[in-house]
N, C-alpha and C positions, 0 to 999 in steps of 0.2 A: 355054560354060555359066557359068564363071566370069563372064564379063563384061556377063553379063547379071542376075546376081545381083550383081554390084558397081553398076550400071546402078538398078537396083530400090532399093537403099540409097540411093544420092543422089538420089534421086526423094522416096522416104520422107524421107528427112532434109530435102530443102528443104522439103517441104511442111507437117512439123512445126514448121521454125523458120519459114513465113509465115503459120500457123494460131496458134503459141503470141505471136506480136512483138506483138500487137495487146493482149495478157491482159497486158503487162507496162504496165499504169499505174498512175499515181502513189496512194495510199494521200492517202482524203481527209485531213487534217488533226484532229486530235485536241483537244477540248474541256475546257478545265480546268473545274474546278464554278463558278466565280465569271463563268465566259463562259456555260456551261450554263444558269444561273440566270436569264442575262440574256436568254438566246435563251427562253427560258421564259416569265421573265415577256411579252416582246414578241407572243409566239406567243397569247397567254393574252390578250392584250389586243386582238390584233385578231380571233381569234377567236370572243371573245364578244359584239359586236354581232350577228356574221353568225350566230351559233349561236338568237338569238332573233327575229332576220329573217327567218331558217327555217320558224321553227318559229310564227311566224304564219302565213305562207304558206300552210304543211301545215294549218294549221287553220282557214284559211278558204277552202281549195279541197276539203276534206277531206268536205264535206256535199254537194258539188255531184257528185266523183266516186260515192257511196255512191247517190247518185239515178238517175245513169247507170248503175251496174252494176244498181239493181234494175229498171230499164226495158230493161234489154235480155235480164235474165232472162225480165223477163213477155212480150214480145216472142215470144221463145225458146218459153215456154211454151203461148201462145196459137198458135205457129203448129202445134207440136207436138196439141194438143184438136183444132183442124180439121183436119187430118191423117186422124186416128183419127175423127173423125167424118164426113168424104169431103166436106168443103167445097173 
């Protein structure tokens, strides 16, 4: 009985240390304000091209979707009249 419970330990125990070895990495690196700033500004500038590339996009596909949703309601709706009407 003992040995089977000392058995069970080392089972547990290797399997915590091959579950925990993996969680042990490295800690990314730490940014001073003057690097901060930098990655900022850089961030800030190439994302504002793409921020208004967007958002033309969404406004010029934005009329054509609004067309589809309302043709496939009336669709919807028209099959639902003949229906009820035994067409």
């Amino acid at each position: 009985m003992i040995k089977l419970v000392w058995k069970g330990f080392y089972v547990i125990c290797f399997a915590l240390f091959f579950v925990g070895l993996p969680s042990c990495e490295k800690q990314a690196p730490r940014l001073r304000s003057a690097e901060r700033k930098i990655v900022d500004s850089l961030y800030n500038m190439k994302i504002s091209p793409l921020k208004e590339e967007l958002d033309s996009i969404c406004d010029a596909s934005k009329q054509a979707r609004i067309d589809y949703m309302v043709d496939s309601i009336m669709k919807l709706r028209l099959a639902e009249r003949k229906k009820r009407l035994g067409y």
